[in-house]
KOLTITI-712959 format. One record per residue (C-alpha): residue number from 0; x, y, z. Coordinates in pm, whole numbers. Last residue first. Layout:
// KOLTITI-712959
    k      c1      c2      c3
  NUM       X       Y       Z
...
***
This chain:
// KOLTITI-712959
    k      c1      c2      c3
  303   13008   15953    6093
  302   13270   15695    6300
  301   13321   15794    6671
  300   13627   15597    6851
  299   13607   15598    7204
  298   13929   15567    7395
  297   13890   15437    7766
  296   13788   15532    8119
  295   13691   15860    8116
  294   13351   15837    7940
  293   13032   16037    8033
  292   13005   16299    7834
  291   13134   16142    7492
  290   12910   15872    7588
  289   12622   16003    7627
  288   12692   16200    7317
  287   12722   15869    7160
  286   12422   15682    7261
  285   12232   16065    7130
  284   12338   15989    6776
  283   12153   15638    6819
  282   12338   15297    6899
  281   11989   15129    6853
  280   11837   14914    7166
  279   11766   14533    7142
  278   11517   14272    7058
  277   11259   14458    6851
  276   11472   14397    6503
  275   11772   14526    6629
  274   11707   14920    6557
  273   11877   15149    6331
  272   11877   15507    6305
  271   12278   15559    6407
  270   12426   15894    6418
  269   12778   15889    6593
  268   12874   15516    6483
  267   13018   15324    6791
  266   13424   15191    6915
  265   13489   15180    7225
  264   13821   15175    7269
  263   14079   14969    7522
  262   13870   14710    7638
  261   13921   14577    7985
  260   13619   14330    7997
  259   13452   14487    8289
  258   13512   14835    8212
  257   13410   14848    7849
  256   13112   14618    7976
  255   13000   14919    8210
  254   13093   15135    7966
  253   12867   15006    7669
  252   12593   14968    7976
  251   12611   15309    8071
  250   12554   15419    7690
  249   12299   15191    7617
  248   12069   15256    7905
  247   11896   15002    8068
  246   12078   14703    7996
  245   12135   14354    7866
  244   12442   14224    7731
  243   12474   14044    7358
  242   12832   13941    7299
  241   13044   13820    7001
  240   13431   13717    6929
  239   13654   13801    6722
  238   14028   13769    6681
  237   13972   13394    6591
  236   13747   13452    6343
  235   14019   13615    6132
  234   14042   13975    6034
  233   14177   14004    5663
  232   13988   14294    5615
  231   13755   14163    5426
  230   13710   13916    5757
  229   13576   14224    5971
  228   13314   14344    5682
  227   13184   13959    5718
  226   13169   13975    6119
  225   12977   14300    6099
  224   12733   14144    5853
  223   12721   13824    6065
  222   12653   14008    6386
  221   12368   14160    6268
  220   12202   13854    6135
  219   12287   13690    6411
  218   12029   13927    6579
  217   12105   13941    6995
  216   12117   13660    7257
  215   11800   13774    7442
  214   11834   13667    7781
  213   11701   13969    7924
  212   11503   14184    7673
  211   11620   14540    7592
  210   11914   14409    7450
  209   12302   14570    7379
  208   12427   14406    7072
  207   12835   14406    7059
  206   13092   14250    6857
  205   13433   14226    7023
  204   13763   14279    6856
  203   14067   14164    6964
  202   14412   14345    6956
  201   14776   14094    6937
  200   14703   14089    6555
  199   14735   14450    6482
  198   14781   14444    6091
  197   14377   14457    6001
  196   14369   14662    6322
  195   14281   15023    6143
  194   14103   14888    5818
  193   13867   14633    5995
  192   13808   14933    6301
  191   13656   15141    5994
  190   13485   14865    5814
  189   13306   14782    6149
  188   13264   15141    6200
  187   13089   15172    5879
  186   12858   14891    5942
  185   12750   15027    6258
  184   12654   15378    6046
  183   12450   15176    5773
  182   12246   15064    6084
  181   12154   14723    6200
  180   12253   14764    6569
  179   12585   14735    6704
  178   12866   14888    6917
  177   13214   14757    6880
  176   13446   14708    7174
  175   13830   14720    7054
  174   14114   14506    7250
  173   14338   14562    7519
  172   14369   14777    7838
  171   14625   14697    8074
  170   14849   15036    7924
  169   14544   15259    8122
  168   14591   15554    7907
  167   14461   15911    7991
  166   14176   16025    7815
  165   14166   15952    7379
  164   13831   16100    7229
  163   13949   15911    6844
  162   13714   16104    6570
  161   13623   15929    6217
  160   13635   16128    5935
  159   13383   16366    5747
  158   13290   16571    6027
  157   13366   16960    5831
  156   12960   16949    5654
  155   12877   16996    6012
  154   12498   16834    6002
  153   12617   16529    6136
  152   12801   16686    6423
  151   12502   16947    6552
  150   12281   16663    6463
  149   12423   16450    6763
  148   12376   16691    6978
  147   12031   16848    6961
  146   11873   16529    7062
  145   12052   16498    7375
  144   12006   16872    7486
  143   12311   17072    7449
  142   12568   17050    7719
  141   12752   16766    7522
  140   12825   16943    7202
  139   12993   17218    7335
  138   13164   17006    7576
  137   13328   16927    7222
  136   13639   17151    7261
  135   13743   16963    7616
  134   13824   16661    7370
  133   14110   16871    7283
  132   14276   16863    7670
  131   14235   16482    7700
  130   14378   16419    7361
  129   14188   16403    6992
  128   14265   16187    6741
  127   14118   16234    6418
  126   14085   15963    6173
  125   14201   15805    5826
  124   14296   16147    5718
  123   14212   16256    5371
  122   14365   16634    5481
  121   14074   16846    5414
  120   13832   16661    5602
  119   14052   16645    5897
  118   14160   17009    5851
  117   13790   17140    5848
  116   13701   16904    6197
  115   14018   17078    6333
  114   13968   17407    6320
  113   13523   17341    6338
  112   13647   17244    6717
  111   13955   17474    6800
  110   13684   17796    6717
  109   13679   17904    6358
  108   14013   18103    6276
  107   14275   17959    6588
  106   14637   18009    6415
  105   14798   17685    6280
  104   15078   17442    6328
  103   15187   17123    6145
  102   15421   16858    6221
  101   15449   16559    6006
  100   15531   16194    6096
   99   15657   15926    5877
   98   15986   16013    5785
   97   16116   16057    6076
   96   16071   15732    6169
   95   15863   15525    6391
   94   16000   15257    6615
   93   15798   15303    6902
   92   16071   15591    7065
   91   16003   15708    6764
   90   15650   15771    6813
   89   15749   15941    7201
   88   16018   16158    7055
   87   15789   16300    6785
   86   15543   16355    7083
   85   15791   16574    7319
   84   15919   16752    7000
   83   15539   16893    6922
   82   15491   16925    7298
   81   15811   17159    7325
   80   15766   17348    7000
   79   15399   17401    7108
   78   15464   17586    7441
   77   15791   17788    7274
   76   15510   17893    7009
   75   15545   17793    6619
   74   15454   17914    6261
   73   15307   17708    5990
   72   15414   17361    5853
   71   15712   17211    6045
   70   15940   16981    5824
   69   16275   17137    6012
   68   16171   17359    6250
   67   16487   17528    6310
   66   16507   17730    6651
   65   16415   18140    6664
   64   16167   18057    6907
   63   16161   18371    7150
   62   16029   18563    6890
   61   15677   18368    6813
   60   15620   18401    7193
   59   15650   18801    7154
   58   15451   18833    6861
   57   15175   18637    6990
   56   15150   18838    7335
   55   15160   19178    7167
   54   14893   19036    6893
   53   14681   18922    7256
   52   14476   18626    7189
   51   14768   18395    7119
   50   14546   18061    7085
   49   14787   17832    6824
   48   14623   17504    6708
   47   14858   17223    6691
   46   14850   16927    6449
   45   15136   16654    6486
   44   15039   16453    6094
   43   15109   16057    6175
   42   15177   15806    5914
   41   15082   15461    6000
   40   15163   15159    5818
   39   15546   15092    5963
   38   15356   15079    6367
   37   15335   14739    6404
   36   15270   14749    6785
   35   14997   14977    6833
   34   14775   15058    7168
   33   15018   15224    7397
   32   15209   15449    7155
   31   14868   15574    6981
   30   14713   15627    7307
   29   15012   15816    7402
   28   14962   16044    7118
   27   14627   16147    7210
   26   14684   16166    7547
   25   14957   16412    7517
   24   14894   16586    7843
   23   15220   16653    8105
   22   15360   16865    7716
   21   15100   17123    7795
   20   15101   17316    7468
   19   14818   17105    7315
   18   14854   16830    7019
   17   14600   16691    6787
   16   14690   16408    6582
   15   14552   16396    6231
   14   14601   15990    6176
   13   14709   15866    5802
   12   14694   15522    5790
   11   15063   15417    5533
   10   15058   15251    5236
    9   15318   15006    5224
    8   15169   14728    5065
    7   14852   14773    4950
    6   14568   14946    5174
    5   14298   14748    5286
    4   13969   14795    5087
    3   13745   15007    5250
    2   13381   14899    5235
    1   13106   15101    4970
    0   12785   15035    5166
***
């Protein structure tokens, strides 16, 4: 596996930020707000998708904002002008500027889902964040069979970047959970967590095997590698730290320990076909539909 290098000085992380017209649910962008602190390496792209079924009733919404929409790409409802200007005020409120975030509207073509899967892999994002009300769009994912789900995604030639599902935010929440077996996929998200928090000192990163076997304390092996694409980044031992758990099922216990260690993100590969070596479970495509059903509790971070 080909690992990110970090960016040089003054690159920014690019995030594709979804926003709705319901200005009481900008998860996504709270998320964002709540989580970072050094905030001078991200750029942020606003991205609303218009749904105007009625020509009469788009016509009439696009006329009664007549405003300027200075560095806004595409054409604009009242609903999204006010969430759009709601979430710019929240990132600078956090000390980003101006400069660094971009607002961009579209009309619905595809479905909201495949709309903003093609702009992510379009755009060279770093990830897709998705709010409360976006992360609706995939219950068409979740209400297929298990199996079915998770090659639904992969197979989408549009999932090329990591997705953030982003529910309300709980500000006591700190620090990233990372799901492991000994797939190229957990390997990935390690690299992928490495680039995002390589600047974000005050978040910790924890390692974890879920077992099959109690008392089994997990493949170093496994945690090594991980560890290793962590310190590339810059990532110091002494923001990491390792866990084995035992459980039943993977994606209850992920949340169970999510819960009981206050994490803020879970953070898994969507299509794992690892294993760990006959002492644990893998983090399979299915682990992660499970857990884009059943979380509500903190952000989960899906890396393809």
């Amino acid at each position: 596996m080909a690992e990110r290098e970090s960016p040089p000085t003054g690159l920014s992380k690019h995030l594709l930020v979804t926003v709705s017209n319901d200005v009481e649910h900008l998860y996504g962008v709270q998320f964002i707000c709540s989580f970072f602190r050094a905030m001078s390496a991200f750029q942020v792209t606003l991205f609303h998708i218009c749904r105007l079924d009625a020509p009469d009733m788009k016509a009439e919404l696009l006329k009664m904002w007549e405003g300027p929409s200075d560095g806004v790409h595409g054409r604009l409802s009242v609903g999204a002008r006010r969430s759009l200007d709601c979430a710019v005020r929240m990132l600078g409120d956090r000390q980003m500027r101006v400069g660094q975030m971009i607002t961009k509207t579209v009309d619905e073509r595809c479905g909201k889902v495949r709309d903003i899967l093609a702009e992510g892999s379009r755009g060279l994002y770093d990830a897709v964040v998705l709010g409360r009300r976006a992360s609706y769009t995939l219950q068409w994912l979740v209400e297929r069979p298990a199996e079915e789900t998770p090659l639904a995604l992969i197979r989408d030639h549009r999932f090329t970047v990591p997705l953030w599902i982003c529910p309300k935010v709980e500000s006591n929440r700190r620090g990233v959970l990372l799901g492991l077996d000994d797939s190229p996929d957990a390997l990935r998200t390690a690299d992928h967590v490495g680039y995002i928090l390589a600047d974000q000192a005050h978040q910790p990163i924890t390692l974890l095997q879920v077992t099959s076997v109690p008392g089994n304390g997990g493949v170093a092996e496994i945690f090594e590698r991980a560890a290793g694409v962590l310190h590339r980044h810059g990532i110091g031992d002494e923001r990491i730290q390792r866990r084995t758990v035992w459980g039943l099922s993977v994606a209850g216990t992920i949340l169970g320990e999510a819960d009981k260690s206050g994490a803020a993100v879970v953070a898994v590969g969507l299509g794992g076909s690892g294993s760990t070596a006959g002492a644990g479970f893998r983090f399979s495509g299915g682990t992660t539909a499970r857990l884009i059903a059943k979380n509500e509790t903190v952000s989960l971070w899906c890396t393809p």
